[in-house]
N, C-alpha and C positions, 0 to 999 in steps of 0.2 A: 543407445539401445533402448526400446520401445518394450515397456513389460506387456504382453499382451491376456487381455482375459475377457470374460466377460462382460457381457453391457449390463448384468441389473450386479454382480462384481466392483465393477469397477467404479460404477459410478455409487455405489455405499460404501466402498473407500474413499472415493472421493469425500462424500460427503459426510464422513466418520473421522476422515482426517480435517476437514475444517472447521466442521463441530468444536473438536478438543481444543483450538485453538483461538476460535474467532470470541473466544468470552476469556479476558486474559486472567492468567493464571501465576503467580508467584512463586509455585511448588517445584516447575522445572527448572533448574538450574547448568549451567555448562561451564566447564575448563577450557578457556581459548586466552588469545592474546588481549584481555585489558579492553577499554574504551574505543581501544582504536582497530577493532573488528568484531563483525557481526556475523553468529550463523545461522545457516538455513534451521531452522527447526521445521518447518512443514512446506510442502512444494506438491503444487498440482496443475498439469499443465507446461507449456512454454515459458521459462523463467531463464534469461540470460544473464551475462557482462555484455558491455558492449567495450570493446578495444576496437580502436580506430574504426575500420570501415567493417567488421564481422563479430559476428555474435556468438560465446561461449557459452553455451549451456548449464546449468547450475540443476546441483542435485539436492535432496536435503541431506544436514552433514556434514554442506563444504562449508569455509567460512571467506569472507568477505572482507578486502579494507579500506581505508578512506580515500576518498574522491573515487570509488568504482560507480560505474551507474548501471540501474538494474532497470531489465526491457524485461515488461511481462506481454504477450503476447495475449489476442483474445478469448482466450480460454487459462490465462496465465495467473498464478496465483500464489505469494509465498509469504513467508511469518518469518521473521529474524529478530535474534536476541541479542542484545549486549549484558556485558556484563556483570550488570548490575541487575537487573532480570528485567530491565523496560523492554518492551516488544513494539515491532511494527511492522505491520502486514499491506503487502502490495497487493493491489487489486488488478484485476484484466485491462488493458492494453493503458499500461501506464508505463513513466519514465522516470525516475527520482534518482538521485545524489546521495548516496553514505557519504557523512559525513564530508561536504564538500571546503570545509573552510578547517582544515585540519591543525591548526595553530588553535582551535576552540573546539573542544570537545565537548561543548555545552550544543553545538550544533549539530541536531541528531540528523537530518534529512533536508533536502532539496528534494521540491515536487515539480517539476516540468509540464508531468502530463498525467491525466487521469487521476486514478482514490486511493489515499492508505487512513489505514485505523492506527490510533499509536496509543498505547498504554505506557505509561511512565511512574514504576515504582517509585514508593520511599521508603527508602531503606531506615527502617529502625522510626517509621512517621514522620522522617525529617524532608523540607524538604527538596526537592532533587531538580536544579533548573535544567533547561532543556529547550532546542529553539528547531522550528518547524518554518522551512523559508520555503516559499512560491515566488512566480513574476510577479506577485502583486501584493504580497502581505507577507510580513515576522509575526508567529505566531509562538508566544512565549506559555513555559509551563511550568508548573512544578511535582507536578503528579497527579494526572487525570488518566483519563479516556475520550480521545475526540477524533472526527473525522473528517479528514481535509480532501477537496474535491477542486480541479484544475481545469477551467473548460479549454479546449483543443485548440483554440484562438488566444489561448494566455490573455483573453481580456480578466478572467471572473476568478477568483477564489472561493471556494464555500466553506466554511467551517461550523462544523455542529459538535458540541459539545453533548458528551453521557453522562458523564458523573466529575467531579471537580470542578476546575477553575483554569481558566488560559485567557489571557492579554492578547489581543490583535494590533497592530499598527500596519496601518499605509505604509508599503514600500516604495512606493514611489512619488505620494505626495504628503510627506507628516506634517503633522498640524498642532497645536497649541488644543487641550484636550484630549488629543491619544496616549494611549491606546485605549480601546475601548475595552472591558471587560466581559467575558462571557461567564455563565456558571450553568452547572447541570441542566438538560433542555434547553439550552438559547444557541442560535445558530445565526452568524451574521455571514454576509454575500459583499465581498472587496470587489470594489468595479475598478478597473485599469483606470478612468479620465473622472471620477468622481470622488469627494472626501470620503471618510466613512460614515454610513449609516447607519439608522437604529440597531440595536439587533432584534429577535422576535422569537418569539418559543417554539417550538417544533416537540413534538409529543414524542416520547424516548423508542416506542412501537414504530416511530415511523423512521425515527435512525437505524434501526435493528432491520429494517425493511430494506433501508439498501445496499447493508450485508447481507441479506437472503436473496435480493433480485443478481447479485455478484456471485452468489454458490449458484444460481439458477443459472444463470450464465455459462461458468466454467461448465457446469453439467452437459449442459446444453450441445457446447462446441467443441467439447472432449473429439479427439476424432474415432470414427470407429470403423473396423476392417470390414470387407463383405461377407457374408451369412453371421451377422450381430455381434460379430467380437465387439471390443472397447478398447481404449488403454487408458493407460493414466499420464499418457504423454512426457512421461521421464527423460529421463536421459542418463549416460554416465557420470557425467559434474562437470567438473571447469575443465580439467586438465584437454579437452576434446573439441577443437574447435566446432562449429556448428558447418560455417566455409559459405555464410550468407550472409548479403551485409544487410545492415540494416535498413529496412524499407519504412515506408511513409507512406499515409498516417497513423498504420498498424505496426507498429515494433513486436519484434519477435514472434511473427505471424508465424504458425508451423509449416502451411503451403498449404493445409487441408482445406475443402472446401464444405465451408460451415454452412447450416442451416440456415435461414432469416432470422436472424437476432428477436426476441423478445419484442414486446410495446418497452418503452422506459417506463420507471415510475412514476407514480404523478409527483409535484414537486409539492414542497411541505406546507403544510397550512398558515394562512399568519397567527 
């Protein structure tokens, strides 16, 4: 069911509810099952399950377990907590893996396709290992803020570090010398057929830029009814199936038919 409201409404909840979210926070806390489920804490837009060939829509609220994979659609967008208060936020038309290798809950996520942000407490300053897998890179933590980006070709990984420390290694060519180390500002690029390379700094305004060009986005492709309603593109939760399967190269597309997408951002400076 589609909450319907206004368009200057909906989209300042929109963008009130990712505000509170997108600069992580420690204070919220939730009661669920342990390490081995994650819940919605904020959802805006087209945010599924995908079981076999259709897509289950997700509410905030519901909670999530290992090995589900989450389809955010073009306007898709959600934050989920474990529980130990690390967060990870899925960006628009992306594909990832809760916990895909569930014999190691040290492995918080698989990235297939598209951007999340992941903040990874430490409880008590201690700290908290934690592992970030793409086609192309292990991206080890112990308590940062960084942001992993997946081009559509699975050649390229991107990873930009905010604040902390994360270990990169080649997934599919390691090498005597890895992993490479990143720390606050530095962002390295894993190419599919090449070693690893330097990494290079990237100015922390311009990481923060493409979690705003990402709110812009969802804003953007929100759908909206005729004479200027809005919505916030909800849904009931899981329990409902959606009764679509999953399309390509857009997962969890709502069927609406979006404006012309933004320019991209420019890419980071060396």
């Amino acid at each position: 069911m589609q909450l319907v409201q206004s368009q200057s409404f909906g989209n300042l909840l929109a963008a009130a509810a990712l505000a509170a979210f997108l600069v992580p926070s420690a204070q919220a806390q939730f009661s669920f099952a342990g390490d081995s489920a994650a819940k919605v804490v904020t959802l805006q837009g087209s945010v599924s399950l995908a079981r076999d060939t259709a897509l289950w829509a997700l509410a905030a609220g519901d909670t999530i377990q290992v090995r589900q994979v989450i389809v955010t659609g073009p306007d898709g967008y959600a934050a989920f907590q474990v529980s130990d208060g690390s967060t990870f936020e899925v960006f628009p038309s992306s594909r990832v893996t809760f916990r895909a290798n569930p014999g190691s809950l040290r492995d918080l996520v698989d990235v297939w396709l598209g951007r999340i942000r992941v903040h990874v407490q430490r409880p008590g300053g201690q700290p908290n290992p934690n592992k970030v897998h793409t086609p192309t890179a292990v991206i080890s933590v112990r308590g940062t803020t960084f942001d992993v980006g997946v081009d559509d070709d699975d050649e390229t990984t991107r990873v930009a570090v905010e604040e902390g420390q994360v270990a990169v290694e080649h997934r599919l060519m390691p090498r005597e010398g890895d992993p490479r180390v990143l720390n606050g500002g530095d962002e390295l690029v894993v190419y599919r057929n090449s070693p690893l390379a330097a990494t290079r700094r990237v100015d922390k305004g311009r990481i923060m830029q493409y979690v705003a060009d990402a709110v812009y986005q969802i804003m953007l492709r929100t759908p909206r009814l005729p004479g200027g309603g809005g919505g916030t593109g909800g849904s009931t939760g899981g329990s409902v199936p959606t009764g679509t399967p999953a399309p390509t190269p857009l997962p969890g597309d709502t069927g609406a038919t979006p404006p012309p997408p933004p320019p991209p951002p420019p890419p980071p400076g060396n």
